[in-house]
FILOFI-541442 format. One line per field, with one value per atom (N, C-alpha, C): atom name; x, y, z; residue number from 1. Coordinates in steps of 0.02 Angstrom, whole numbers, plus 50000, padded with zeros to 5 digits. Layout:
N
atom = (CA|...) $
u = (X|...) $
v = (Y|...) $
w = (Z|...) $
n = (NUM|...) $
% end
This chain:
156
atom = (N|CA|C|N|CA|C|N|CA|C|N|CA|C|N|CA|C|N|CA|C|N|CA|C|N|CA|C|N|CA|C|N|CA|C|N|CA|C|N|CA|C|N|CA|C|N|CA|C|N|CA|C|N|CA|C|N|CA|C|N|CA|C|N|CA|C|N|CA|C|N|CA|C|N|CA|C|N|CA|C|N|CA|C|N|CA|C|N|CA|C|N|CA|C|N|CA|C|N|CA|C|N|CA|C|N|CA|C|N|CA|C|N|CA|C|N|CA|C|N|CA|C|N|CA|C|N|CA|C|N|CA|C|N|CA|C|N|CA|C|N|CA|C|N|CA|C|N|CA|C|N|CA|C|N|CA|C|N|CA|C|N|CA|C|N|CA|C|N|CA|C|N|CA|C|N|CA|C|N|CA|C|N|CA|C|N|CA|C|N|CA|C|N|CA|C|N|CA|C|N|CA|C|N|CA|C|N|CA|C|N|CA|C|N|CA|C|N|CA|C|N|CA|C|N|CA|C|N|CA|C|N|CA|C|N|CA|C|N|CA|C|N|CA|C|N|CA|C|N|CA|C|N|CA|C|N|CA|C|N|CA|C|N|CA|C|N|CA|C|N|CA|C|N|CA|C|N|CA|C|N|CA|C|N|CA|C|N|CA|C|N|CA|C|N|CA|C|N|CA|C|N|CA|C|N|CA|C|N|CA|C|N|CA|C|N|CA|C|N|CA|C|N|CA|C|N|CA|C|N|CA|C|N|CA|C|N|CA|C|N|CA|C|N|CA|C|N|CA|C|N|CA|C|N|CA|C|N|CA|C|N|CA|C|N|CA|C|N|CA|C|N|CA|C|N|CA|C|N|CA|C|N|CA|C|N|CA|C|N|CA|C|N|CA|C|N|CA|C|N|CA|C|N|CA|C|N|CA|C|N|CA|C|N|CA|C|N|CA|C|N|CA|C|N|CA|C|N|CA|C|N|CA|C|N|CA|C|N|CA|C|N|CA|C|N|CA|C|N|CA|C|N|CA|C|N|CA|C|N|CA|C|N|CA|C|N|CA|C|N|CA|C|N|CA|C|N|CA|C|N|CA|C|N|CA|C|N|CA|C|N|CA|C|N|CA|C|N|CA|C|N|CA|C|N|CA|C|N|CA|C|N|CA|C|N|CA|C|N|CA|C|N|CA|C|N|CA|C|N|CA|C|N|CA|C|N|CA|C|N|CA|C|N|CA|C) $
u = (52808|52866|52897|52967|52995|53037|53080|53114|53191|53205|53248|53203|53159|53120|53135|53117|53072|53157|53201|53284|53297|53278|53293|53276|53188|53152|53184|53206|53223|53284|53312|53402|53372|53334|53310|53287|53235|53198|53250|53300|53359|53406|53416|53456|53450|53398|53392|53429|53497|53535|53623|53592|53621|53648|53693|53694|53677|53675|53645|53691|53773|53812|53811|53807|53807|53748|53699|53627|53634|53670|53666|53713|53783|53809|53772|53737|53688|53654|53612|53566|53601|53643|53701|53662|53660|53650|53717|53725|53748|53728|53750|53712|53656|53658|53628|53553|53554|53479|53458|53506|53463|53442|53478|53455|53368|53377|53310|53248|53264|53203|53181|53239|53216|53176|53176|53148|53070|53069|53007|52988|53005|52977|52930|52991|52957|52897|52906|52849|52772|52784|52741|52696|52728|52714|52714|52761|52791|52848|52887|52941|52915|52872|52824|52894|52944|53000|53026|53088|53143|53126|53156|53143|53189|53197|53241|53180|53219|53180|53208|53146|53168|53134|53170|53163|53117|53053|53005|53017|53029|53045|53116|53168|53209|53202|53169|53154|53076|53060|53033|52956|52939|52888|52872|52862|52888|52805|52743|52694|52652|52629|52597|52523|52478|52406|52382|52329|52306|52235|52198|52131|52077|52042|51969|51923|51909|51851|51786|51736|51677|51649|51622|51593|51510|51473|51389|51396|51357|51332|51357|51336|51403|51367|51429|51380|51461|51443|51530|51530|51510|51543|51562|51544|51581|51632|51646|51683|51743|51724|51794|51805|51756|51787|51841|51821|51861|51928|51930|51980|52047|52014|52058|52063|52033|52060|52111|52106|52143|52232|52226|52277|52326|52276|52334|52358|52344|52361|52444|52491|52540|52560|52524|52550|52518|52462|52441|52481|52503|52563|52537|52475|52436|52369|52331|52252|52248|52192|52171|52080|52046|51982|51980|51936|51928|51856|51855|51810|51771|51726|51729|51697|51689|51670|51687|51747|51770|51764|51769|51761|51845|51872|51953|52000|52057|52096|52176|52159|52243|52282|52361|52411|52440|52433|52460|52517|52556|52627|52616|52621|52627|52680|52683|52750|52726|52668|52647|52563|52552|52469|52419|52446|52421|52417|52502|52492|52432|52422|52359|52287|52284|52221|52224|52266|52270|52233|52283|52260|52172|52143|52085|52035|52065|51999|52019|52085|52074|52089|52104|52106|52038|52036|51985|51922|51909|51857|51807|51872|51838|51828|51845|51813|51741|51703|51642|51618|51588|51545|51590|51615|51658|51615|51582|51540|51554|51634|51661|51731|51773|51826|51857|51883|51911|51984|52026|52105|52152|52171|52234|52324|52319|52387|52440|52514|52538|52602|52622|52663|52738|52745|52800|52791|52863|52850|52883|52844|52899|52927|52865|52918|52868|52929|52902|52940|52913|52940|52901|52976|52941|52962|52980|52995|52952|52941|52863|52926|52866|52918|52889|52913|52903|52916|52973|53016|52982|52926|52906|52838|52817|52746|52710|52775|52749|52751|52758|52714|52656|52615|52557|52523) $
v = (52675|52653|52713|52715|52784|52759|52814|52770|52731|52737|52682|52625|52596|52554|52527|52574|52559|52506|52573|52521|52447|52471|52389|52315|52352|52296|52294|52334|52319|52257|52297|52257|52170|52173|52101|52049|52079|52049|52030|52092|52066|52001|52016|51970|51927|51900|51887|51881|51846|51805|51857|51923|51968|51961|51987|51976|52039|52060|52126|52175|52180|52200|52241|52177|52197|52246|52228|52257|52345|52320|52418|52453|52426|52443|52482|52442|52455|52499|52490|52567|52639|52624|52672|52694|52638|52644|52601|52614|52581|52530|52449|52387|52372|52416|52420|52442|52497|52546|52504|52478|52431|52367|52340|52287|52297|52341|52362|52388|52403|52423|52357|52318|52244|52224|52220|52160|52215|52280|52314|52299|52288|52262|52195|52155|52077|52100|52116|52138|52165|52196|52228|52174|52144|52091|52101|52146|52186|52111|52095|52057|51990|51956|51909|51818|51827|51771|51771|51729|51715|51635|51646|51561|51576|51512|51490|51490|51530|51495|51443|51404|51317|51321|51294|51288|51225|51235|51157|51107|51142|51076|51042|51082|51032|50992|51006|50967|50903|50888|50863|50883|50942|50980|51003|50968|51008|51029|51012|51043|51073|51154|51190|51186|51208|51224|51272|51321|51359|51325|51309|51297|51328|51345|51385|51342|51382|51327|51364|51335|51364|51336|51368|51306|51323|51274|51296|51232|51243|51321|51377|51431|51492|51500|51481|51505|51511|51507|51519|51461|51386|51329|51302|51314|51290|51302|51389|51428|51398|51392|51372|51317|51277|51197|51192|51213|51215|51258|51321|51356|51301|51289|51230|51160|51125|51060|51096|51144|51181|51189|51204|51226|51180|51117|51057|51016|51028|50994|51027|50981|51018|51038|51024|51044|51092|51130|51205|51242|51286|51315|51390|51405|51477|51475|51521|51497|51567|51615|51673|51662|51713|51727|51762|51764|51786|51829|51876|51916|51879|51891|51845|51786|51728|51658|51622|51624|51574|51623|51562|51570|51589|51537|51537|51498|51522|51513|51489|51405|51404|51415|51384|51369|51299|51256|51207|51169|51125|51096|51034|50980|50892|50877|50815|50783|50777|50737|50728|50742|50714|50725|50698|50632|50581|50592|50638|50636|50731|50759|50801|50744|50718|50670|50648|50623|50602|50653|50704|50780|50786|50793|50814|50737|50690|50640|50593|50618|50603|50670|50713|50798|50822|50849|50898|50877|50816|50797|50789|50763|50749|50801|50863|50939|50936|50942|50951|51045|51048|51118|51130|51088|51091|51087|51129|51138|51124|51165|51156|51156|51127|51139|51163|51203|51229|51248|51195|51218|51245|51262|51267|51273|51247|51198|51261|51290|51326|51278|51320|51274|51328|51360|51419|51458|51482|51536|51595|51646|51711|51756|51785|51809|51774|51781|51770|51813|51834|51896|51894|51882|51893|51947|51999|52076|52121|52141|52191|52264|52284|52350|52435|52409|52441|52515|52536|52598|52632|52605|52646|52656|52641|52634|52696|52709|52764|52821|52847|52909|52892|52856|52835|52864) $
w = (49054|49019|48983|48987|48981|48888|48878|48835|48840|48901|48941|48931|48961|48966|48879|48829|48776|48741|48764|48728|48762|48829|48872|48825|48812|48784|48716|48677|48599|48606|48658|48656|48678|48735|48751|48685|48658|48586|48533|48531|48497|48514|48590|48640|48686|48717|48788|48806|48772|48823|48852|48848|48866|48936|48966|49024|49047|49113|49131|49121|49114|49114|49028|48987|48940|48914|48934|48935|48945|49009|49052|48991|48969|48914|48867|48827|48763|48780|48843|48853|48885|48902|48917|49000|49037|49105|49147|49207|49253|49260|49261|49291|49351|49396|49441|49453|49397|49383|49330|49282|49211|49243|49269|49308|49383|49385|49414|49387|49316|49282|49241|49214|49206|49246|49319|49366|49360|49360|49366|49292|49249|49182|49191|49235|49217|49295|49338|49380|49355|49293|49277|49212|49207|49168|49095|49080|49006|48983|49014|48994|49023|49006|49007|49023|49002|49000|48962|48947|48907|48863|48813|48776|48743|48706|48647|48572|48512|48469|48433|48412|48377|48319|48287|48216|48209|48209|48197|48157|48079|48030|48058|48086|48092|48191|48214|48250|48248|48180|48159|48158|48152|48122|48085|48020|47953|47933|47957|47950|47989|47951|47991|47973|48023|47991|48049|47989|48040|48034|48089|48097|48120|48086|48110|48141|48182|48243|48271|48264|48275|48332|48384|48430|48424|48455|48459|48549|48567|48573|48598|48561|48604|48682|48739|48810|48844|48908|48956|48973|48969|48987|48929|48864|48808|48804|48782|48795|48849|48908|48960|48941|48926|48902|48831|48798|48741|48760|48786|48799|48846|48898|48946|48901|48857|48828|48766|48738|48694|48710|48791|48821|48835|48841|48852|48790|48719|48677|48653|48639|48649|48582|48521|48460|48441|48458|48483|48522|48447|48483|48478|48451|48472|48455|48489|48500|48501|48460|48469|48481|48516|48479|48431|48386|48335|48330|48288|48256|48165|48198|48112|48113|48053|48023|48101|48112|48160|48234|48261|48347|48380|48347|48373|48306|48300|48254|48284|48268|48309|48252|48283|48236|48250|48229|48252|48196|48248|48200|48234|48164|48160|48106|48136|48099|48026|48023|47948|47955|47873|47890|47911|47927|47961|48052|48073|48135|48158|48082|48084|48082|48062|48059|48135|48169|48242|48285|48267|48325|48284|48244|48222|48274|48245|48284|48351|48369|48441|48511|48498|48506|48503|48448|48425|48403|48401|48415|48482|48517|48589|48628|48600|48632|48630|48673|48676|48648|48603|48574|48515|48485|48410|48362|48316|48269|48213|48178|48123|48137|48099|48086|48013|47997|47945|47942|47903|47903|47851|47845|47783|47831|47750|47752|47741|47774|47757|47709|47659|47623|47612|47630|47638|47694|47705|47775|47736|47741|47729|47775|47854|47869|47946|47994|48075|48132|48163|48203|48279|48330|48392|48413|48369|48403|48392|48451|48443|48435|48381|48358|48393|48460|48518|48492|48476|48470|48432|48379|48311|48348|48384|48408|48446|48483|48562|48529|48464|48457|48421|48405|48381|48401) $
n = (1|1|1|2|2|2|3|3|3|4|4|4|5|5|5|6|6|6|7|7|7|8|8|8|9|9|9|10|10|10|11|11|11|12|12|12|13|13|13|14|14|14|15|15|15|16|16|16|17|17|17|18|18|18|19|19|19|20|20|20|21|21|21|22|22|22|23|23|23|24|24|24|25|25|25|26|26|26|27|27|27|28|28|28|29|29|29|30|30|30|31|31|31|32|32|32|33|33|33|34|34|34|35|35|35|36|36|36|37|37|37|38|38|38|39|39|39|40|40|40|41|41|41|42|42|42|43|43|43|44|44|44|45|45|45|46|46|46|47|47|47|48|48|48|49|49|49|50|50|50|51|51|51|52|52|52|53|53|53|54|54|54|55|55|55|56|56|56|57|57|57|58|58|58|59|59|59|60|60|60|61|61|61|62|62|62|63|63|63|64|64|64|65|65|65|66|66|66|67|67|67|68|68|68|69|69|69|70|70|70|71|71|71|72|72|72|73|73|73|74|74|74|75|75|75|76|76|76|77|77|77|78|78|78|79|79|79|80|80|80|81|81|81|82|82|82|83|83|83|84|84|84|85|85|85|86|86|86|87|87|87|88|88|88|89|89|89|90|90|90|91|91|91|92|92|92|93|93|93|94|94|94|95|95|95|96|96|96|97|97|97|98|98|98|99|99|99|100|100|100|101|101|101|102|102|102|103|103|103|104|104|104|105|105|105|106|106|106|107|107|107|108|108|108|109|109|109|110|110|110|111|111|111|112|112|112|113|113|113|114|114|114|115|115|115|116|116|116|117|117|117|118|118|118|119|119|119|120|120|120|121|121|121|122|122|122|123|123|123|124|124|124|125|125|125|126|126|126|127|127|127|128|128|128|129|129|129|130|130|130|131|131|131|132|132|132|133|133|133|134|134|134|135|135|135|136|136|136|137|137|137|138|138|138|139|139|139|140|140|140|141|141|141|142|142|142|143|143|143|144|144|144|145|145|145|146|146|146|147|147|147|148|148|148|149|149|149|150|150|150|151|151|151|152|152|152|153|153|153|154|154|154|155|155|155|156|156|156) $
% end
């Protein structure tokens, strides 16, 4: 990745909904060559897709929680089991492993706390190797950022 590449991606994170025209503009390429290092971007699996962001509380998600999760026993069929029933719950909206107390740390968003009581005992219960659960409640957001701050990085 050059630093053509590195502007492509800034202007995208800023924009997706750029058109290629405008795109080649901003990086000060021809449409033709910017438009080809795009498709070798998303080839390479750097420019992963396009989305919309949504505002949860006003699409009726006004609560977040992050949950800590422990499984026993630690082995590779727990492990895949939990990872794959994890994947299909749709108000898990991020799942890391973790270093540390916990095994995995989602983020999840419910309407209220009742429809969190739902996801805990008909969800996350019925995961087989669930040891503990541990959550907190977020009650403010300060900041959220899906721009990886590409540009400041590559002399690291």
């Amino acid at each position: 990745m050059d630093d053509k590449d590195r502007q492509i991606i800034a202007e995208l994170q800023a924009n997706a909904r750029l058109t290629n025209s405008e795109l080649a503009e901003r990086v000060n390429l021809s449409p033709s060559p910017c438009l080809r290092r795009v498709r070798l971007l998303e080839e390479a699996g750097i420019l992963k897709g396009y989305t919309a962001i949504v505002d949860t509380e006003a699409c009726g998600y006004p609560v977040t929680a992050f949950v800590r999760i422990r499984l026993q026993p630690h082995n590779g069929e727990t492990v895949q089991a939990f990872e794959a029933a994890i994947a299909k719950i749709d108000v898990v909206m991020d799942s890391y492993v973790m270093a540390g107390n916990a095994d995995y740390m989602l983020r999840v968003v419910v309407r209220s706390l009742k429809h969190y009581e739902t996801f805990i005992r008909s969800d996350l219960h019925s995961v087989p190797g669930v040891a503990s659960i541990d959550t907190s409640f977020t009650y403010g957001h300060v900041k959220h950022s899906l721009v990886l701050p590409i540009d400041r990085d590559r002399h690291s």
